[in-house]
Backbone as CSV, one residue per row, in Angstrom:
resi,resn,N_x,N_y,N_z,CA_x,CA_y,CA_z,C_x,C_y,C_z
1,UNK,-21.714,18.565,-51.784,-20.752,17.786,-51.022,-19.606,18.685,-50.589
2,UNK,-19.113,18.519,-49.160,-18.081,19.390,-48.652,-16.990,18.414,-48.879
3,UNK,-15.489,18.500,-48.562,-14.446,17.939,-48.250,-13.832,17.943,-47.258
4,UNK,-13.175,17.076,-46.898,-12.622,17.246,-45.206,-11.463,16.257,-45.156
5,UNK,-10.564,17.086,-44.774,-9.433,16.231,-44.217,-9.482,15.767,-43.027
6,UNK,-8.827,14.219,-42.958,-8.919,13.593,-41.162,-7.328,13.591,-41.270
7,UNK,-6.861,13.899,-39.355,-5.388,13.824,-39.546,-5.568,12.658,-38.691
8,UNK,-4.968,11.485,-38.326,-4.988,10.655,-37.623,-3.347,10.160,-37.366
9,UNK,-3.186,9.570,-36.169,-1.578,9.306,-35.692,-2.036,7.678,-34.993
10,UNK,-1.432,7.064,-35.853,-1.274,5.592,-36.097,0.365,5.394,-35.941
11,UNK,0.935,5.045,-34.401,2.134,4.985,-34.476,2.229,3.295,-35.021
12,UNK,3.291,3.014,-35.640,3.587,1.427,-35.953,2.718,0.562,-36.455
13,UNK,1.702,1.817,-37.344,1.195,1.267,-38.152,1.743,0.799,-39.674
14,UNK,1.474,0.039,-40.708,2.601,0.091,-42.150,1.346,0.209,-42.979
15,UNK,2.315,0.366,-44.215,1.584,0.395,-45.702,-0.128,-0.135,-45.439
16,UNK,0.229,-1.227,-45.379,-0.540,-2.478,-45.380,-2.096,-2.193,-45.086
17,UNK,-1.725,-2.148,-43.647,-2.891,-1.491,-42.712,-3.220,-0.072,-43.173
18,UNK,-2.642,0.643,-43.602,-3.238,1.859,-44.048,-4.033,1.710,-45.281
19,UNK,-3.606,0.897,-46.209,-4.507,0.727,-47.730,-5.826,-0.242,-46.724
20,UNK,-5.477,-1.257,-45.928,-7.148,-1.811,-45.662,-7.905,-0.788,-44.917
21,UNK,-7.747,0.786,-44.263,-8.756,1.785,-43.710,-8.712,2.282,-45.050
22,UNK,-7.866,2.442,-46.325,-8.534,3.201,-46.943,-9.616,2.933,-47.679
23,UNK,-9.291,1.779,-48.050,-10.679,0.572,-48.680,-12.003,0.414,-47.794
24,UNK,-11.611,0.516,-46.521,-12.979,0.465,-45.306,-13.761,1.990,-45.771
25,UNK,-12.931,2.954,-45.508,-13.655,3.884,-45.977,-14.210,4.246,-47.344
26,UNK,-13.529,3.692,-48.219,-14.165,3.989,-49.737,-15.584,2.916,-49.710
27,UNK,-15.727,2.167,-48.880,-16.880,1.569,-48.602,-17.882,1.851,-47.726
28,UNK,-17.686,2.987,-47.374,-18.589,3.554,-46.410,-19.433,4.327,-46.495
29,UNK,-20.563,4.189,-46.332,-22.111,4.866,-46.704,-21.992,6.065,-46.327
30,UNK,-22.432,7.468,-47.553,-22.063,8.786,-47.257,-20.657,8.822,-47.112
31,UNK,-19.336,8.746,-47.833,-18.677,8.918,-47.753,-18.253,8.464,-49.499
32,UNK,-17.194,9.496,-50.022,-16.473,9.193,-51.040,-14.510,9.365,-50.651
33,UNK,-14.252,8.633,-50.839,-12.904,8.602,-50.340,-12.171,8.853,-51.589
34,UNK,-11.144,9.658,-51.285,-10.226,10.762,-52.739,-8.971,10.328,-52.665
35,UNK,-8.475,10.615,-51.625,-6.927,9.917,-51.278,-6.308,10.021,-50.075
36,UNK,-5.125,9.389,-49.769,-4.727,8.999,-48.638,-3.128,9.622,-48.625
37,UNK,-2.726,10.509,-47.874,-1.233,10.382,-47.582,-0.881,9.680,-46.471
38,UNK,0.734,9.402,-46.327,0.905,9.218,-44.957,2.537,9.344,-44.707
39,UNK,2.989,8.977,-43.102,3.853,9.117,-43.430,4.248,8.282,-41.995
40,UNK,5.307,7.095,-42.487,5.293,6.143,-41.430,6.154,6.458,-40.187
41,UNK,7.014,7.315,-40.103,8.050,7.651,-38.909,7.471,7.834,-37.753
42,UNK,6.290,9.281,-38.129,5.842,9.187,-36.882,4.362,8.585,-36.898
43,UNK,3.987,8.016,-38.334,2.669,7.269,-37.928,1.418,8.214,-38.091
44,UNK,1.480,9.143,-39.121,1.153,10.541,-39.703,0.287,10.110,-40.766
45,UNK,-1.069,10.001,-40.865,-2.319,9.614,-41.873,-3.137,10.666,-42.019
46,UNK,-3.238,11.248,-43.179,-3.942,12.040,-43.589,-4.912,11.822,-44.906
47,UNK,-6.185,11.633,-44.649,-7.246,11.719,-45.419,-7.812,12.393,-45.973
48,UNK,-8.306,12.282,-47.224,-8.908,13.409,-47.824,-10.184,12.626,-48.680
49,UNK,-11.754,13.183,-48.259,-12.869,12.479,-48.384,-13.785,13.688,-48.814
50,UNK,-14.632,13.262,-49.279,-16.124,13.796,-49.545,-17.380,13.576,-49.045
51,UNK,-18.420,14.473,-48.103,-19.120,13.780,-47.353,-20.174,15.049,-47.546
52,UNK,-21.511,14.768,-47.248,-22.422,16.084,-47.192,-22.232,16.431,-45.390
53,UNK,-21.654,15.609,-44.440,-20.985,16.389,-42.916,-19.787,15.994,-42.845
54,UNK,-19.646,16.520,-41.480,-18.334,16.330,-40.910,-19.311,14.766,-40.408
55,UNK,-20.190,15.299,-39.735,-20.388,14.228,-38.566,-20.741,12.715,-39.415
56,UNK,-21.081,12.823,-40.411,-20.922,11.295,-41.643,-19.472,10.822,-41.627
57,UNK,-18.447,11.550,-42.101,-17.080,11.658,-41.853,-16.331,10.737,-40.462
58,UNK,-16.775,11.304,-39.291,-16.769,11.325,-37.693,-17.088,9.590,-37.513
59,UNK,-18.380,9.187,-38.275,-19.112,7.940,-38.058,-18.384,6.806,-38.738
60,UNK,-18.067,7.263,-40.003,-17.186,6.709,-40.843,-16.083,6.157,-39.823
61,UNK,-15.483,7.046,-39.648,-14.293,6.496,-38.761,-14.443,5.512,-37.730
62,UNK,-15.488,6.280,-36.852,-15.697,5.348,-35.784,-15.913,3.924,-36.217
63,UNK,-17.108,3.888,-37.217,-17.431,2.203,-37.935,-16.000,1.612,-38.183
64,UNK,-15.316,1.996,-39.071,-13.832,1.320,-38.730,-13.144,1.507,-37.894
65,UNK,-13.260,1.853,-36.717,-12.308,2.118,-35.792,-11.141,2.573,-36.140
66,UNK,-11.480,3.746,-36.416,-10.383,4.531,-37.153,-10.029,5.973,-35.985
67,UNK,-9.114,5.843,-34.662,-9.201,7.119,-34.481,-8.631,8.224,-35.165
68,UNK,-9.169,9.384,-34.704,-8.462,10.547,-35.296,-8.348,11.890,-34.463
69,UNK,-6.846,12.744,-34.773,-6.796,13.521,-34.160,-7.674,14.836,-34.160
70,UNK,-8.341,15.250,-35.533,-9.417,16.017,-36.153,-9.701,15.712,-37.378
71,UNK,-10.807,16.086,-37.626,-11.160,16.547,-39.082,-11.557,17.729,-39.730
72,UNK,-11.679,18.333,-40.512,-11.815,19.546,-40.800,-12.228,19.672,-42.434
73,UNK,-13.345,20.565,-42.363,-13.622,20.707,-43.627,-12.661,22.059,-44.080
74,UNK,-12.384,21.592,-45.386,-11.384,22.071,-46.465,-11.509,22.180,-48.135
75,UNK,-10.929,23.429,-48.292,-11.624,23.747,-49.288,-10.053,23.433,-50.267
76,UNK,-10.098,23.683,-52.013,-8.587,23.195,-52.518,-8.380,24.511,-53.448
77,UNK,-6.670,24.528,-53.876,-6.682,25.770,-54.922,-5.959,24.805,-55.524
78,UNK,-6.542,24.610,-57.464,-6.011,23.369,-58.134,-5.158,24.080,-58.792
79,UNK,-4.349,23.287,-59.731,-3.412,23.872,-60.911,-3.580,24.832,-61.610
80,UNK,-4.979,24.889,-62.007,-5.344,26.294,-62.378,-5.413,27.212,-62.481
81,UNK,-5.532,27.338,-60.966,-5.955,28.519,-60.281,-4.674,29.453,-60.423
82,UNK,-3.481,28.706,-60.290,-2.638,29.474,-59.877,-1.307,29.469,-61.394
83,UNK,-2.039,29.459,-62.461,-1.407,29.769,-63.585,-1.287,30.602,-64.252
């Protein structure tokens, strides 16, 4: 399984609506959903998922009508690493 961040720009979107895409996606076939930042000013959503593609990822979204500005597979350096 790879990882991939989606950046997506949801202006005047709230809380609300952001926890029901994150739940759409933790329900979504080929997809494991990890966590969600965001940030409401400018409407700034950033995802972070587990998928064996991008293009599972890509579909995901689309099924919820989720646009996005990219996605990108990404790799992490944990607490560990850097002790």
């Amino acid at each position: 399984m790879s990882r991939f961040l989606d950046i997506h720009t949801v202006p005047g979107v709230g809380r609300e609506a952001i926890l029901q895409a994150c739940k759409a996606m933790k329900a979504a076939p080929g997809v494991t959903f990890i966590a969600c930042h965001y940030e409401l000013t400018e409407g700034k959503v950033f995802c972070l998922t587990e998928a064996e593609s991008e293009e599972i990822v890509r579909d995901a979204n689309a099924n919820i009508n989720l646009p996005y500005e990219s996605i990108r597979q990404v790799k992490a350096i944990a607490p560990a690493d850097v002790a």
